[in-house]
C-alpha positions in Angstrom: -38.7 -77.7 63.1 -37.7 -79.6 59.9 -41.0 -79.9 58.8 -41.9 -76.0 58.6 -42.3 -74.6 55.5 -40.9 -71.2 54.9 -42.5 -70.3 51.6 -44.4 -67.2 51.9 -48.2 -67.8 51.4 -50.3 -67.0 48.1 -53.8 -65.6 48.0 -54.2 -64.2 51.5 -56.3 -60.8 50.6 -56.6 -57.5 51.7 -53.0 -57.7 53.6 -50.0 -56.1 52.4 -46.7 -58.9 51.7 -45.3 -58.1 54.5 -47.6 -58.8 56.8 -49.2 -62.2 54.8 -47.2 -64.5 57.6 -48.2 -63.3 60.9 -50.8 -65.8 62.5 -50.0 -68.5 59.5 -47.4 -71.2 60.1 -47.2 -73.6 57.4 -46.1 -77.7 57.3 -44.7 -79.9 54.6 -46.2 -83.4 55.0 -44.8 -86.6 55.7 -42.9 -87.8 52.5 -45.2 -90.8 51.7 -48.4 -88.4 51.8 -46.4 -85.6 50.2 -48.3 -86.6 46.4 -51.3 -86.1 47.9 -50.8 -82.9 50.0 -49.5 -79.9 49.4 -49.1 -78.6 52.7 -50.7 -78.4 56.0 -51.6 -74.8 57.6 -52.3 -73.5 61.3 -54.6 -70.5 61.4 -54.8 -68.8 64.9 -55.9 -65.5 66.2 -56.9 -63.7 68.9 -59.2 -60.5 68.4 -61.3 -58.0 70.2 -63.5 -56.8 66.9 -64.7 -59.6 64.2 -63.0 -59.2 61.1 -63.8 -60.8 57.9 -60.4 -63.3 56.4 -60.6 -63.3 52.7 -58.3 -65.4 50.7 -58.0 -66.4 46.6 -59.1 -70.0 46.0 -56.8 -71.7 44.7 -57.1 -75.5 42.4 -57.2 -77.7 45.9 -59.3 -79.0 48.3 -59.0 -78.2 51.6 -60.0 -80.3 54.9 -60.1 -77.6 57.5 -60.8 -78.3 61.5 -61.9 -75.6 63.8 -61.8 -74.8 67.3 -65.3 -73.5 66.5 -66.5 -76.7 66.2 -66.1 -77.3 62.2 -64.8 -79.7 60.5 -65.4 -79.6 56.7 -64.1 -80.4 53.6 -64.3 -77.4 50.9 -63.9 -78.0 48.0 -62.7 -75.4 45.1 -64.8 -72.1 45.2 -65.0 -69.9 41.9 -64.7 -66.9 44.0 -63.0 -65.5 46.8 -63.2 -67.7 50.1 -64.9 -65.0 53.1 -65.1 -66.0 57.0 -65.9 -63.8 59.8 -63.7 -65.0 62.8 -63.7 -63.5 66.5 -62.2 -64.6 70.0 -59.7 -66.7 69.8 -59.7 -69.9 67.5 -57.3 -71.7 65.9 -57.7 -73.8 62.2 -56.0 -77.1 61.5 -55.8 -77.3 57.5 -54.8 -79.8 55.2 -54.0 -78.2 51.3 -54.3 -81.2 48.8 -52.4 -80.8 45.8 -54.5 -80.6 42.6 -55.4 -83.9 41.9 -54.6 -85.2 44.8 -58.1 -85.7 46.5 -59.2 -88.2 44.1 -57.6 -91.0 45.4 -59.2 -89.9 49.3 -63.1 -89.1 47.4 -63.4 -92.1 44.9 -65.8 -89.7 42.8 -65.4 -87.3 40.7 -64.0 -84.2 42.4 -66.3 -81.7 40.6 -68.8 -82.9 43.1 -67.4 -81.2 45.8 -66.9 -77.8 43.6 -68.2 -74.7 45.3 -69.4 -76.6 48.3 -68.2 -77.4 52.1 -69.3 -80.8 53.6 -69.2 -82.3 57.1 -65.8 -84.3 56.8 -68.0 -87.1 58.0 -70.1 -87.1 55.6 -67.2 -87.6 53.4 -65.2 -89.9 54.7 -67.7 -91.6 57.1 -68.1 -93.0 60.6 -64.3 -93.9 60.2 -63.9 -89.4 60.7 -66.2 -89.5 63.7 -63.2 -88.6 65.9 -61.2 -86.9 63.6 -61.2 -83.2 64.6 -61.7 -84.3 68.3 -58.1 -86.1 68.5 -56.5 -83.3 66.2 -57.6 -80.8 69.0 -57.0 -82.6 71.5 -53.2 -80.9 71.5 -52.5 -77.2 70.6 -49.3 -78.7 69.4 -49.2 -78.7 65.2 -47.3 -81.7 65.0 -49.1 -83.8 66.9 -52.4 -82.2 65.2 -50.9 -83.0 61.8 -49.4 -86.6 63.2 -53.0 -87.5 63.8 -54.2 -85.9 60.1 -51.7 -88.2 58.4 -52.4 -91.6 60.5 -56.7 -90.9 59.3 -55.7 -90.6 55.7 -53.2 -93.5 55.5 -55.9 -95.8 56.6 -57.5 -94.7 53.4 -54.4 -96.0 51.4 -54.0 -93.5 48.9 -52.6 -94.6 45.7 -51.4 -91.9 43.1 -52.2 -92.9 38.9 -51.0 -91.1 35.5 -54.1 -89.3 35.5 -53.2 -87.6 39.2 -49.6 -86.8 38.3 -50.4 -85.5 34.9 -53.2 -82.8 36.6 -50.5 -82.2 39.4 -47.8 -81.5 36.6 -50.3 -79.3 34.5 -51.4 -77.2 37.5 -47.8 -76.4 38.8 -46.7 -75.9 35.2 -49.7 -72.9 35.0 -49.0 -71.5 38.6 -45.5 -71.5 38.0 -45.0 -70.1 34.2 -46.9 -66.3 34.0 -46.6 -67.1 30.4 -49.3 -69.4 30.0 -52.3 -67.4 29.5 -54.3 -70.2 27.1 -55.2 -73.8 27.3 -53.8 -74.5 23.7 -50.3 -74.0 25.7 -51.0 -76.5 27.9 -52.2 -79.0 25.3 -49.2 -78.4 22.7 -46.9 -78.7 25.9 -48.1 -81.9 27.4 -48.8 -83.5 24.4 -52.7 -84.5 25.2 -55.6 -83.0 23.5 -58.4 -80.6 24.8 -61.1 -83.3 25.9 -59.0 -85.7 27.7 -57.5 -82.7 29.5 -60.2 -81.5 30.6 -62.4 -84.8 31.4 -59.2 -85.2 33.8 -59.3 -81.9 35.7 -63.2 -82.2 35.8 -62.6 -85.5 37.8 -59.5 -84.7 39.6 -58.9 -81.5 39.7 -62.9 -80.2 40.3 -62.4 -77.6 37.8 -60.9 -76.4 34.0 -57.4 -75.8 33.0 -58.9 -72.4 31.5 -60.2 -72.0 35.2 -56.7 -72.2 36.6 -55.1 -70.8 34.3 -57.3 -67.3 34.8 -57.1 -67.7 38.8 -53.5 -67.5 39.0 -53.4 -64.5 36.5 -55.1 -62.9 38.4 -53.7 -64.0 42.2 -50.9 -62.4 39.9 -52.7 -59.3 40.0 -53.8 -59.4 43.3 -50.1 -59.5 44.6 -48.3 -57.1 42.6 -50.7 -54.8 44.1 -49.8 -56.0 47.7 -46.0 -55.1 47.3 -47.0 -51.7 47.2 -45.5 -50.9 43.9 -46.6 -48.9 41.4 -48.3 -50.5 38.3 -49.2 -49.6 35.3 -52.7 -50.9 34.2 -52.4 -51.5 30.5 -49.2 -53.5 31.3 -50.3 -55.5 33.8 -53.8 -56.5 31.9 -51.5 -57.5 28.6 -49.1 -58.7 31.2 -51.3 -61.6 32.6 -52.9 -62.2 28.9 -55.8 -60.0 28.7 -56.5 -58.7 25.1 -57.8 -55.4 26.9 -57.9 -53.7 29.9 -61.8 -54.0 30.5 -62.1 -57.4 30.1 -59.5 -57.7 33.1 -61.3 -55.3 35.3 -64.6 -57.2 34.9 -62.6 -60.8 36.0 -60.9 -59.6 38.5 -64.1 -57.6 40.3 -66.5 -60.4 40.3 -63.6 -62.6 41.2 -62.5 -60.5 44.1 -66.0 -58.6 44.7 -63.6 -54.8 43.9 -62.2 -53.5 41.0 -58.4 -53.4 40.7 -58.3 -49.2 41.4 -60.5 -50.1 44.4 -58.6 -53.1 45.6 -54.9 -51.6 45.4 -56.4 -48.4 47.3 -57.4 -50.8 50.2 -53.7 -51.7 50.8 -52.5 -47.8 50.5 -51.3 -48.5 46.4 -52.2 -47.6 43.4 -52.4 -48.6 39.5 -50.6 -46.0 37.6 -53.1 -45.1 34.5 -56.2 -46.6 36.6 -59.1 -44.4 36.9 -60.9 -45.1 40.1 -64.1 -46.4 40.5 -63.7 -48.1 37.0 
């Protein structure tokens, strides 16, 4: 399929990088929708025990259609995303690119920060169908065929301020040397209110806030290759002035502490002392 996308997937948790893929197929969208969306992602699974699926938030809404029945919009979460699943379901999920809800919302997308609404209630009676008709098919395509006709009745139109959040956000996920806004700012040649006045509306949350997410999805995934690392280089490593400062982001970001975390997936931090 041309439209399968082979890149491997950030910010699954609690899974080794080897094993990130299996049950996850992922979709580039159709090129006119392609500012808007990032990608599109099929979920499905088949279990005998619950388990709990864990993954890093990253700066994007999602809209994300379940065999369960739900059918939400979520917007950016400030810590780590938690479902039980059970049975057998399947997910229909459409990544927006940062920034790239605004045009879809017409408000600010801070509202939807740390929240999951009824699709319908976002987009109205004209969603009434939506998730019916996209699981109407177990086929992907034809799910995702029916995603992109919905949202190009709502004639999306990209602006400067939607491109420059885009440019910002991929600049920060992209460059593990940006560890401070004032980077961003010299960069991009803006200042510090505009910026952030931009990714309060678009975006939903700060530049610092990305900036310290994908520092420490950083983390997260150096410790799911299984190697070994050592602590006081990876803290300075992802900007961190010391090593308890990281330790306290990335446990009430990710609910363990690195030492903790990294024994989960059968690693370890070289120079961590566990428990801490």
């Amino acid at each position: 399929m041309g439209r399968v996308k082979h890149e491997k997937p950030r910010g699954i948790l609690n899974v080794r990088a080897d094993e990130a893929k299996r049950g996850v197929a992922r979709y580039w969208p159709a090129p006119d929708l392609a500012p808007f969306i990032e990608h599109f992602w099929i979920v499905r699974w088949s279990l005998t025990s619950p388990q709990v699926a864990e993954t890093v938030p990253h700066p994007s809404v999602h809209m994300a259609l379940e065999t369960t029945g739900r059918a939400e919009i979520l917007g950016v979460m400030d810590r780590k995303f938690s479902r039980t699943i059970e049975g057998r379901g399947r997910v229909v999920g459409t990544k927006f690119r940062p920034g790239g809800f605004r045009t879809f919302f017409n408000r600010p997308v801070s509202d939807l920060s740390n929240t999951s609404k009824p699709v319908e209630d976002v987009f109205g009676r004209a969603a009434r169908h939506l998730h019916r008709d996209v699981m109407a098919s177990d086929d992907d395509l034809e799910g995702i065929a029916v995603i992109e006709s919905f949202l190009r009745t709502r004639e999306p139109k990209a602006d400067a301020s939607m491109t420059l959040a885009q440019s910002i956000a991929a600049r920060i996920a992209e460059d593990r040397g940006i560890t401070r806004v004032e980077q961003v700012v010299s960069d991009f040649g803006t200042n510090l209110r505009t910026l952030q006045r931009i990714f309060k509306d678009y975006v939903g949350v700060s530049p610092k806030w990305i900036i310290q997410r994908y520092r420490l999805l950083e983390a997260a995934e150096r410790m799911a290759e299984g190697k070994k690392v050592v602590w006081v280089d990876l803290a300075l490593d992802l900007g961190y002035s010391d090593q308890a400062h990281f330790i306290r982001d990335f446990r009430r970001f990710i609910g363990r502490t690195p030492a903790e975390y990294a024994k989960s997936l059968g690693g370890w931090l070289e120079g961590a002392t566990p428990g801490k």
